[in-house]
VEXNU-992624 format. One record per residue (C-alpha): residue number from 1; residue in three letters; chain; y, x, z. Coordinates in steps of 0.25 Angstrom, whole numbers, plus 5000, padded with zeros to 4 digits. Layout:
% VEXNU-992624
   pos   code   unit     yy     xx     zz
   NUM    ALA      A      Y      X      Z
...
END
This chain:
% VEXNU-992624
   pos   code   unit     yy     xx     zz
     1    UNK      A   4880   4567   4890
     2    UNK      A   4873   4558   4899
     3    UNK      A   4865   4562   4911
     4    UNK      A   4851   4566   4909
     5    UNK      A   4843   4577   4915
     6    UNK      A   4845   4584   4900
     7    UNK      A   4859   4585   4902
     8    UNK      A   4863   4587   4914
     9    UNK      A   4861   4601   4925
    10    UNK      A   4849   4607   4926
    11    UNK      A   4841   4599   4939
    12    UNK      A   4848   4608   4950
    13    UNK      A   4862   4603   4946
    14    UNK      A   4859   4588   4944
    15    UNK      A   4873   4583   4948
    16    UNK      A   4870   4577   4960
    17    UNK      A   4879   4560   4961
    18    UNK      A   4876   4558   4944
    19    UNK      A   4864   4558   4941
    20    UNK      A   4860   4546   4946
    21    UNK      A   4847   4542   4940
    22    UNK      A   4841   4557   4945
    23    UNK      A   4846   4556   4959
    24    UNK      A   4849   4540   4961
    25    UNK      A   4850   4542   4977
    26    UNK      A   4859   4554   4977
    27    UNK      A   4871   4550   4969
    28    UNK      A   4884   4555   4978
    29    UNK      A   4874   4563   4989
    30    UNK      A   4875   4577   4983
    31    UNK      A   4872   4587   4995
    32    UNK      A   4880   4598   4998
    33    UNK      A   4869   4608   4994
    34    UNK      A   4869   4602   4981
    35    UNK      A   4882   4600   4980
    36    UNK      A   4884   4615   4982
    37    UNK      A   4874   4619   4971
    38    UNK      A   4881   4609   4962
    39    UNK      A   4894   4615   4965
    40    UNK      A   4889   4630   4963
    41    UNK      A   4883   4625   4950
    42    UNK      A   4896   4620   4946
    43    UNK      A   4904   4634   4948
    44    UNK      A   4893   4641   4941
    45    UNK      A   4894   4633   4928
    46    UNK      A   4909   4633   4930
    47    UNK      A   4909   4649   4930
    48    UNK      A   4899   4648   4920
    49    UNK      A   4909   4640   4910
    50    UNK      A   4901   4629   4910
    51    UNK      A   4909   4622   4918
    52    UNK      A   4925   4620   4916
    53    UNK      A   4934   4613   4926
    54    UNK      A   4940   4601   4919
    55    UNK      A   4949   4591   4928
    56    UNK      A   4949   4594   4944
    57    UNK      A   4952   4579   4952
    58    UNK      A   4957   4576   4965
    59    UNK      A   4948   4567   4973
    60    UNK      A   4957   4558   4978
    61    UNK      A   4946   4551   4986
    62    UNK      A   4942   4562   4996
    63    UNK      A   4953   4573   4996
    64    UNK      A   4949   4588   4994
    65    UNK      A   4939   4584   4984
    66    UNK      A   4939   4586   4969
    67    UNK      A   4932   4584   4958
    68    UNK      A   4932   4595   4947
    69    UNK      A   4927   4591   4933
    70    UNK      A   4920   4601   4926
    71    UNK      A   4919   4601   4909
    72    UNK      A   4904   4606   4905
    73    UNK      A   4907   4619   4895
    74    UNK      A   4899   4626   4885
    75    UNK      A   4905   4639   4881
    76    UNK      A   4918   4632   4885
    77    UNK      A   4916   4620   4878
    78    UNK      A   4917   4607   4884
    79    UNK      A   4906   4598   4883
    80    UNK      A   4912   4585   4881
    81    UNK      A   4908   4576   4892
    82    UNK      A   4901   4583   4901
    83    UNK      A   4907   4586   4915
    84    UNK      A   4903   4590   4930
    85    UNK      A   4912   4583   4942
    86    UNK      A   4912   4593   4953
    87    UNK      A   4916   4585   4967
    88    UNK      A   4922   4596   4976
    89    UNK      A   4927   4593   4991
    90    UNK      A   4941   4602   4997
    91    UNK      A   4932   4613   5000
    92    UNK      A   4928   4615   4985
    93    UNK      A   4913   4611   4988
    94    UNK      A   4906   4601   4977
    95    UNK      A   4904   4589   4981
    96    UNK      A   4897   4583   4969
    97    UNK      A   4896   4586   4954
    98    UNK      A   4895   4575   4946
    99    UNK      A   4892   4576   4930
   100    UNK      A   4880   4585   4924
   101    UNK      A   4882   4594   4911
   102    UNK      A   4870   4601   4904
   103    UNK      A   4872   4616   4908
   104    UNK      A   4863   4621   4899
   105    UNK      A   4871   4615   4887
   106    UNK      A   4873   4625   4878
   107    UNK      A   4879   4628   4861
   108    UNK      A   4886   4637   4853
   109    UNK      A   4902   4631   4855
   110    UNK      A   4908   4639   4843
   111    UNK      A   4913   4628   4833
   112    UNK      A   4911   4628   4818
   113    UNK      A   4923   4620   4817
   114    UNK      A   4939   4620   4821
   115    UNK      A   4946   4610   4830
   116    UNK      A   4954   4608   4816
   117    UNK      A   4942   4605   4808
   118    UNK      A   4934   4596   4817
   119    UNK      A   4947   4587   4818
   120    UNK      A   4949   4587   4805
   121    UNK      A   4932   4583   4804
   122    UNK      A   4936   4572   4814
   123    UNK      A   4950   4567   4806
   124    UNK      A   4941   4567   4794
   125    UNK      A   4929   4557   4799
   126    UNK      A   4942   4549   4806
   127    UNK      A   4949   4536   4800
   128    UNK      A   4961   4541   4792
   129    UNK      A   4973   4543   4801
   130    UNK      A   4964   4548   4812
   131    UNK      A   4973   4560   4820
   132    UNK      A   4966   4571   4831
   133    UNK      A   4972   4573   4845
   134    UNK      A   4973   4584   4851
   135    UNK      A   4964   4598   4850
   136    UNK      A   4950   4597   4848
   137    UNK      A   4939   4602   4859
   138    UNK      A   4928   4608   4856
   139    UNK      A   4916   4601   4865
   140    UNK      A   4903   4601   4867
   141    UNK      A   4895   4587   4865
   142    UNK      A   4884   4590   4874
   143    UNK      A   4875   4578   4871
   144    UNK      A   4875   4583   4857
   145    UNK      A   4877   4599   4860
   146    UNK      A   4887   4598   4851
   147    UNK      A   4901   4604   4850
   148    UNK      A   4911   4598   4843
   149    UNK      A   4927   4596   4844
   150    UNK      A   4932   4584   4850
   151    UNK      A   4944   4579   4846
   152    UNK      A   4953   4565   4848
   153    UNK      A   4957   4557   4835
   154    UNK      A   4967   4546   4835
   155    UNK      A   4963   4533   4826
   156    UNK      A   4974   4525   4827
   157    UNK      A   4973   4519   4840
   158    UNK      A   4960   4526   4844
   159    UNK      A   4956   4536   4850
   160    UNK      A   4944   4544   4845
   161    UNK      A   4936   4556   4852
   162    UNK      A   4929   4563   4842
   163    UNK      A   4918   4576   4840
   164    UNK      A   4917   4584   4829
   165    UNK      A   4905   4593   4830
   166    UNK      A   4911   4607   4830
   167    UNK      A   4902   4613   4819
   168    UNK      A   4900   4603   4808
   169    UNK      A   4912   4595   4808
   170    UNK      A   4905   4581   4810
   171    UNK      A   4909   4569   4819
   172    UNK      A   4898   4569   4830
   173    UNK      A   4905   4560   4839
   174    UNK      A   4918   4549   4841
   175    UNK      A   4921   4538   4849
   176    UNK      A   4935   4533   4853
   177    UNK      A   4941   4538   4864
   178    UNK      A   4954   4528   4868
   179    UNK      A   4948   4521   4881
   180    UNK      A   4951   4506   4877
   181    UNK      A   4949   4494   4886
   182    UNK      A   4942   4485   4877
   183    UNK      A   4933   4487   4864
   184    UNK      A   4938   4473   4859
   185    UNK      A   4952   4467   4855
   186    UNK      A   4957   4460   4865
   187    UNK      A   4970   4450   4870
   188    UNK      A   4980   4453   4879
   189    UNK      A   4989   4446   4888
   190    UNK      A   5001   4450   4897
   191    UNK      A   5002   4440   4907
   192    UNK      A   5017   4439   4910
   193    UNK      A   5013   4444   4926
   194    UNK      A   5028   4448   4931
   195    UNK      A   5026   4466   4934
   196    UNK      A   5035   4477   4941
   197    UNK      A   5038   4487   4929
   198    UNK      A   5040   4500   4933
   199    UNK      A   5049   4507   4922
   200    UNK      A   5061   4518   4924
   201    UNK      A   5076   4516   4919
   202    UNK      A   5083   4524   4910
   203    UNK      A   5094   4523   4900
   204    UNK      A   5097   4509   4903
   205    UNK      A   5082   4505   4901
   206    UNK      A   5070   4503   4909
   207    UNK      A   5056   4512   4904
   208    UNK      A   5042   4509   4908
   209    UNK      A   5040   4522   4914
   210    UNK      A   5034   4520   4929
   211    UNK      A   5044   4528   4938
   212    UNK      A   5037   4523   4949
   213    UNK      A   5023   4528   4950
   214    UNK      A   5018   4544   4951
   215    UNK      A   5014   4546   4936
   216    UNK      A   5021   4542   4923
   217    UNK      A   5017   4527   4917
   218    UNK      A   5024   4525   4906
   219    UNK      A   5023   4513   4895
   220    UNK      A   5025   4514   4882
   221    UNK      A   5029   4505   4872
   222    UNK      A   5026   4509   4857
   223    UNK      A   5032   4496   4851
   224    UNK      A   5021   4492   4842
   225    UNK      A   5024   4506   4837
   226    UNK      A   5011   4512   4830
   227    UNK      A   5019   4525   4826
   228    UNK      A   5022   4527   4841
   229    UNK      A   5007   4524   4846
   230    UNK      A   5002   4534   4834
   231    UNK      A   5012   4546   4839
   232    UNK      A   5006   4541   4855
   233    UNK      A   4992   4542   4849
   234    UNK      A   4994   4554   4842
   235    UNK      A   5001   4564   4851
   236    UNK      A   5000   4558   4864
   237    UNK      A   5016   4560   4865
   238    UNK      A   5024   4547   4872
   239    UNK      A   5039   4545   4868
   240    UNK      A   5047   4540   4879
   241    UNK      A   5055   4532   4870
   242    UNK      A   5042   4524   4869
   243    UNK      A   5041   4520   4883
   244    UNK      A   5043   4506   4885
   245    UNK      A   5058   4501   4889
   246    UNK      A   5065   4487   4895
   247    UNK      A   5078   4483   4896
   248    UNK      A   5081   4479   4910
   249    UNK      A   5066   4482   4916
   250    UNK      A   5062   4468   4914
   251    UNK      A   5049   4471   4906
   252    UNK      A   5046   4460   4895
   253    UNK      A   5036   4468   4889
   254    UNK      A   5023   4463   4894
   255    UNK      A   5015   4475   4888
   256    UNK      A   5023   4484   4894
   257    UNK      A   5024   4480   4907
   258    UNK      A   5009   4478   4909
   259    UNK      A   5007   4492   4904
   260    UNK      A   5017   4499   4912
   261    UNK      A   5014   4490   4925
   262    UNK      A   4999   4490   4924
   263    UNK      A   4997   4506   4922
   264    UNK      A   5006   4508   4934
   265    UNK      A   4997   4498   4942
   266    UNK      A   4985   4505   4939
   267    UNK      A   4993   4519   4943
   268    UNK      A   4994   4513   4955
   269    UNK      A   4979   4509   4955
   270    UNK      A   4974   4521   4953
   271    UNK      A   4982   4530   4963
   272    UNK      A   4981   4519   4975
   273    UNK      A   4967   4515   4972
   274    UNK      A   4961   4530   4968
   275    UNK      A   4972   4540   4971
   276    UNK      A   4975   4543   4957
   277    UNK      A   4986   4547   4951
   278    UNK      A   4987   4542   4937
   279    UNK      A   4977   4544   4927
   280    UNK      A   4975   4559   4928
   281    UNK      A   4978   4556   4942
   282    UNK      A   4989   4566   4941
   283    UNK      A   4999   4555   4936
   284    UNK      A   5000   4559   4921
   285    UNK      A   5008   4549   4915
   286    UNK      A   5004   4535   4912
   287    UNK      A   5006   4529   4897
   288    UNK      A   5004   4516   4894
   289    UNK      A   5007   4512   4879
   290    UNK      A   5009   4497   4874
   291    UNK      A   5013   4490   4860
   292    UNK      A   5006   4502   4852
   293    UNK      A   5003   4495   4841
   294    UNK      A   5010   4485   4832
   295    UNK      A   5007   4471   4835
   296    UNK      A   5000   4469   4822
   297    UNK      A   4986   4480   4828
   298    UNK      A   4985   4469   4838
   299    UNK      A   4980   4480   4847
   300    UNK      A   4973   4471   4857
   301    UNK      A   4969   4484   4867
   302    UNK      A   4972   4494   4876
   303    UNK      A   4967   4509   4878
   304    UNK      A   4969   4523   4884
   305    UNK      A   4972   4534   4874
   306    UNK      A   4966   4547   4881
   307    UNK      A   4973   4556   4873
   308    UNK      A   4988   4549   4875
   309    UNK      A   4983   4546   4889
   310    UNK      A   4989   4533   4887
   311    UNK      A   4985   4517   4887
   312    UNK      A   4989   4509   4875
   313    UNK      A   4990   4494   4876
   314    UNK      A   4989   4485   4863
   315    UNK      A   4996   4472   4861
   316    UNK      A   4984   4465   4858
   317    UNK      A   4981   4454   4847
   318    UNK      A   4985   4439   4844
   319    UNK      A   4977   4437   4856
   320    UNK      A   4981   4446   4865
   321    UNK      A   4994   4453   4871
   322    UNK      A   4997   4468   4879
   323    UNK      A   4986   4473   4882
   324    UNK      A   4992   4481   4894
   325    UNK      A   4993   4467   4901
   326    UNK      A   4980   4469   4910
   327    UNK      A   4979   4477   4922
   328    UNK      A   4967   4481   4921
   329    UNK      A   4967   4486   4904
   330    UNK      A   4978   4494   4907
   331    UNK      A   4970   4502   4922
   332    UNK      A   4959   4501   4912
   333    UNK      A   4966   4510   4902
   334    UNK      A   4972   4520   4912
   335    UNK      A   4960   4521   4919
   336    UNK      A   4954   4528   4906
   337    UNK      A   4965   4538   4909
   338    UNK      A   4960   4540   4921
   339    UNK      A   4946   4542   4915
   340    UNK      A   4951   4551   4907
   341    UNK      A   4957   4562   4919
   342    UNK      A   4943   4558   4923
   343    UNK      A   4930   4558   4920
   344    UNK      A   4935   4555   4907
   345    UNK      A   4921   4546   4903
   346    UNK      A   4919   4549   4887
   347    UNK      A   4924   4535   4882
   348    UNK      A   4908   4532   4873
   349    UNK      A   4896   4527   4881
   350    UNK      A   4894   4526   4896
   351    UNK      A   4904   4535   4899
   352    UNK      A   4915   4527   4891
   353    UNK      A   4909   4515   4897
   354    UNK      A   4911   4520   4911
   355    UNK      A   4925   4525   4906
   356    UNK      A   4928   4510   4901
   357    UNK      A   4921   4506   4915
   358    UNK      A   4930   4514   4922
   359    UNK      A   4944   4509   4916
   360    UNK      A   4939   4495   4920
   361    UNK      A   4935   4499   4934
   362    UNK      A   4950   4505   4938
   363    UNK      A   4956   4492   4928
   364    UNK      A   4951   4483   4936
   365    UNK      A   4953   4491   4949
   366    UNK      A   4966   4490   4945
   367    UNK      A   4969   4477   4941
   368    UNK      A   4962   4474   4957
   369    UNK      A   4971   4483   4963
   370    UNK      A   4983   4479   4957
   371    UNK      A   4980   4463   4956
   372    UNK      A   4975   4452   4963
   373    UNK      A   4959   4446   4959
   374    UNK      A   4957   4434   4954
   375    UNK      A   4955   4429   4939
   376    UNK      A   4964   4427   4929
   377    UNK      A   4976   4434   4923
   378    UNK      A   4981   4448   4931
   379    UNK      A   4971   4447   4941
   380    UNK      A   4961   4457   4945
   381    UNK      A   4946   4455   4941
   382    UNK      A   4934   4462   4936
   383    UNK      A   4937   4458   4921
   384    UNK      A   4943   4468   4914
   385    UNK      A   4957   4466   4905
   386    UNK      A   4957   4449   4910
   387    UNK      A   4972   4450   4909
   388    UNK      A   4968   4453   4892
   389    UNK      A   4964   4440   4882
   390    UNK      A   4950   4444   4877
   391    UNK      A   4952   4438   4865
   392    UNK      A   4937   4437   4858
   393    UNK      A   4932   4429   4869
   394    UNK      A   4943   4419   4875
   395    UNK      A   4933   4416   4888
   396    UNK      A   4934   4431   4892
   397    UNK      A   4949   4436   4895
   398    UNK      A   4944   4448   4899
   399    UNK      A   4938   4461   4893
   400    UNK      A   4927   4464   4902
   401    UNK      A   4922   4459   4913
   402    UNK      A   4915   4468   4926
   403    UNK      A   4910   4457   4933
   404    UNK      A   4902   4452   4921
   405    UNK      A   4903   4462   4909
   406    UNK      A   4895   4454   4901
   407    UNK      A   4906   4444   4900
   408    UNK      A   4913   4453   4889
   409    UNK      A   4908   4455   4874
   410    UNK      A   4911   4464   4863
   411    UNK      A   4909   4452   4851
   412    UNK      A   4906   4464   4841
   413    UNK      A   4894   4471   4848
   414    UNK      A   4887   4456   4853
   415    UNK      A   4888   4463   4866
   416    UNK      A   4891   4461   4881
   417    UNK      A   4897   4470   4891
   418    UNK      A   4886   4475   4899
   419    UNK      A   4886   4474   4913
   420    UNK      A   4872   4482   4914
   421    UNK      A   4867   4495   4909
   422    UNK      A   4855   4490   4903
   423    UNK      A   4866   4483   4893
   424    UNK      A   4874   4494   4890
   425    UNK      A   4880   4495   4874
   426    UNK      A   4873   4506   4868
   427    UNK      A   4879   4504   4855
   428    UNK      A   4893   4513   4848
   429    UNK      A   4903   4501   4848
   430    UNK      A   4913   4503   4860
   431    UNK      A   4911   4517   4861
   432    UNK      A   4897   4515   4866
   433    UNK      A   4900   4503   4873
   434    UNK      A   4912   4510   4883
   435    UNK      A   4917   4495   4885
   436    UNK      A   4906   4488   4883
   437    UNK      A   4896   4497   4894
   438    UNK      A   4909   4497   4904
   439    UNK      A   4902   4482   4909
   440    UNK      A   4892   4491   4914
   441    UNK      A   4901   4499   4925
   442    UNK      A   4911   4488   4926
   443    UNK      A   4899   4480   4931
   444    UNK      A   4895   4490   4940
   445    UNK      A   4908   4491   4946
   446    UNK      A   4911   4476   4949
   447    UNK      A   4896   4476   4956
   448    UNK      A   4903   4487   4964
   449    UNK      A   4916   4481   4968
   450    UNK      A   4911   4465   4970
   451    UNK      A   4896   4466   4971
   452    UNK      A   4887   4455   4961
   453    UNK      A   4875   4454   4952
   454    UNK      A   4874   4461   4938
   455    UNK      A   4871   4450   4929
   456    UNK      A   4861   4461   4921
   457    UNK      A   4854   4467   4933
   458    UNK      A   4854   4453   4942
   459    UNK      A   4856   4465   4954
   460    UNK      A   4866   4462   4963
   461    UNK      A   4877   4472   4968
   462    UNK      A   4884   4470   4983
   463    UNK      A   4894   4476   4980
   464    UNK      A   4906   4487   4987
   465    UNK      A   4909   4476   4997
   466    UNK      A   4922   4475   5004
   467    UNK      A   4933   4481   4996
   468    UNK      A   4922   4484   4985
   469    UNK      A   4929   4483   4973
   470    UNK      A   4941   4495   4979
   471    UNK      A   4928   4504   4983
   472    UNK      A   4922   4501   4967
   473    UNK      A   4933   4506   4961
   474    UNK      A   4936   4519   4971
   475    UNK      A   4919   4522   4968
   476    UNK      A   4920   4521   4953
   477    UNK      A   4934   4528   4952
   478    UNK      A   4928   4539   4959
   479    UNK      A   4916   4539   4950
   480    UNK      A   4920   4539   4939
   481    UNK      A   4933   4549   4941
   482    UNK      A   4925   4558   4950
   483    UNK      A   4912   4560   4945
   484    UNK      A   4909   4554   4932
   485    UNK      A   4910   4563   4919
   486    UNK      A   4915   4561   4905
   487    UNK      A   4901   4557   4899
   488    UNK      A   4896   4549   4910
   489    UNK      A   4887   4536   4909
   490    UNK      A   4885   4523   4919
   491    UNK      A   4874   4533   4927
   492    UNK      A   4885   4543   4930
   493    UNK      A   4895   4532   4933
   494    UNK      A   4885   4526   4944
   495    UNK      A   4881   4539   4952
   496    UNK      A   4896   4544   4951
   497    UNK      A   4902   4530   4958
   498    UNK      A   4890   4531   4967
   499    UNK      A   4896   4545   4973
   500    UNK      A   4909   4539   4973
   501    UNK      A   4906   4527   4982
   502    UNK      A   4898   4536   4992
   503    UNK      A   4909   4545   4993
   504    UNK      A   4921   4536   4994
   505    UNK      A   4912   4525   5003
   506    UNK      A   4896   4528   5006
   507    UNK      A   4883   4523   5003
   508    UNK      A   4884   4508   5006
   509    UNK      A   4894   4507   4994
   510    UNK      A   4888   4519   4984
   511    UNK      A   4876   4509   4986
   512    UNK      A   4884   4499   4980
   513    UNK      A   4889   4507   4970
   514    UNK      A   4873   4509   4965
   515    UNK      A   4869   4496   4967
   516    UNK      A   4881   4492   4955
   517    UNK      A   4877   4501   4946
   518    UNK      A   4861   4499   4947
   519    UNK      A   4866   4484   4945
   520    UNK      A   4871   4488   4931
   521    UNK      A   4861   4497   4928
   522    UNK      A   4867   4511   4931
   523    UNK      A   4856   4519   4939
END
């Protein structure tokens, strides 16, 4: 699924902006008369049916323009992960397409088997008490030019996207699909920091249900409940007799209030910093979930659940406490929302790297716009989830680091975040490394906002300048929502902020841009 000059157009329609190591002096510089072609190319395969609309987003940036996402389809059939971004101004001229699918792609889509048999082959290859969610969709895996049905199943806490290939019943691919913050256990503190709580009144009792802001954020507490979690997890349905209640509206939950406050904080983030409106930027409701498990599963996590569309915050370990008690976990795990009304990046290899990336770009943007910098306990910096105990190594209370990735270890693999692509994880732990390879991006963006050496490459970065760490994150939130597709890798990511900083601010800063990505060895 990644970009090569087999799988993508034939040489007339090489998206113009994405592939970068093709056209590395072009990247956000279409002309108009290509643009024209692209854009004709784009209704043709559309009446063709080889193209289908998807998802249609506002650009909040420059008004009048959209960006239309298009599914790649053969004989209607979806081809899982491939997608064309096409950039149109008020008029309804293209501005840019972004993506590449294989046009010529081509097999029979008639399935040997039913929806009903392939889950039952996926139930049957699954732990015992395994359930499937939802209908299974007939895809096409392109790389494979395979179709099979792809299907959700439940596994206690997880959260597993499997294929089952449509003809001979077999398991050809799975990987967990619940976008967690961390591949390790870690500790937890909540640090008795005094909040507003914004909760709504009724029968005599106070509710945190935000009244306040334009979308529904609600918290939910399960009380250590297991039976509740499981009906969550399996139908997606919320009782509000679950949602979590005080007294007299003076909070002594820490857990709670954390949650609640923080997912409204980074609400606010969101809409002030890049105009959105919630996760699907249409103010669906917000659902924060913590005490899901008995204390005795010393769940010492926090995740976003796609399928529940909701985050879920663990109690932690002996070591640890809520984890919902750092700003920056609980953007991380919304921002996997946002993802997901996004470019929704396939949570395995590059693409789940730069989704994990992603989550820790607008964390930490968050916990910037929302608290003062410094070091030490509530206070904004490049490390990511600081305000947690990181309980394997006491010298590091942090998760990862964007600054220095290398600081941070998985002690099970014997390896390092990488902060160079030459050190990328090529192995199958971590989904193909989605938290370990996240360094890579995390780095770049760092280089971007405050300028510095990459300790792999020795090449030093200048840096956004004034006000750079603001411009950073603007560049890579346009990136990544605008133009990067489900299956993209580090290249993609690189070429897509590149057009983003020369639209939002010209050459001198896409220059910069380039110059942090060729420091981490994205070219």
């Amino acid at each position: 699924m990644s970009f090569s000059r087999r799988s993508v157009w034939p040489a007339l329609l090489l998206v113009p902006g994405l592939l970068a190591a093709d056209r590395p002096e072009r990247p956000g510089r279409d002309t108009p008369g290509e643009t024209a072609v692209l854009g004709a190319r784009v209704e043709a395969l559309v009446r063709r049916g080889t193209l289908s609309a998807a998802r249609v987003q506002e650009d909040l940036d420059f008004p009048g323009r959209r960006h239309v996402r298009f599914d790649h389809r053969v004989a209607g059939v979806r081809v899982f992960g491939a997608q064309l971004v096409q950039q149109l101004d008020a008029f309804g001229r293209t501005l840019s397409v972004s993506g590449a699918i294989d046009e010529r792609l081509a097999l029979e889509v008639v399935p040997q088997l039913t929806a009903d048999q392939a889950e039952r082959a996926a139930l049957g290859e699954s732990p015992r008490g395994a359930i499937a969610l939802g209908e299974p969709e007939l895809v096409v895996r392109a790389g494979e030019r395979r179709l099979a049905w792809m299907l959700w199943l439940r596994l206690d806490l997880g959260l597993e996207r499997v294929f089952v290939d449509a003809r001979t019943g077999a398991i050809v691919h799975r990987y967990s699909d619940l976008r967690t913050d961390a591949a390790v256990g870690l500790g937890a503190g909540v640090w008795g920091d005094q909040k507003k709580i914004s909760a709504d009144r009724s029968d005599g009792q106070f509710f945190a249900d935000d009244k306040l802001r334009p979308c529904p954020l609600t918290t939910y507490d399960l009380r250590y409940d297991a039976s509740l979690t499981g009906i969550v997890l399996g139908t997606g349905l919320f009782d509000p007799a679950w949602i979590a209640r005080d007294a007299d509206n003076d909070w002594n939950d820490a857990a709670v209030v954390d949650a609640h406050v923080y997912a409204g904080w980074t609400y606010d983030y969101f809409f002030k910093r890049h105009g959105r409106r919630g996760i699907d930027d249409r103010n669906v409701a917000v659902r924060s979930i913590v005490h899901p498990l008995p204390r005795a599963f010393q769940f010492a996590n926090a995740a976003y659940d796609p399928f529940t569309n909701a985050m879920f915050y663990g109690d932690g370990d002996p070591e640890s406490g809520a984890w919902s008690g750092a700003l920056d976990v609980v953007a991380h795990e919304l921002t996997h929302g946002v993802t997901s009304y996004t470019w929704d990046g396939i949570y395995q290899g590059e693409a789940g790297a730069l989704n994990e990336a992603f989550s820790d770009i607008m964390g930490t943007g968050a916990e910037f716009f929302q608290q003062a910098a410094g070091s030490g306990r509530l206070l904004a910096d490049y490390f990511l989830g600081e305000d947690l105990t990181y309980r394997f190594d006491p010298a590091h209370t942090a998760v990862r680091s964007m600054e220095n990735p290398g600081l941070f270890c998985t002690p099970s693999l014997g390896i390092c975040d990488p902060d160079h692509y030459s050190r990328r994880y090529l192995g199958s732990a971590d989904n193909g490394g989605v938290h370990i390879n996240s360094g890579i991006a995390n780095q770049a963006f760092y280089l971007m906002a405050e300028g510095g050496v990459n300790r792999t490459s020795a090449e030093r970065v200048n840096g956004l300048g004034a006000g750079g760490r603001e411009k950073a994150e603007r560049i890579v939130y346009r990136g990544f929502t605008a133009y990067l597709t489900p299956s993209a890798t580090f290249r993609d990511a690189r070429a897509a902020t590149l057009r983003a900083a020369r639209e939002l601010y010209g050459e001198a800063e896409a220059a910069q841009v380039a110059a942090a990505w060729s420091a981490v060895g994205v070219e």
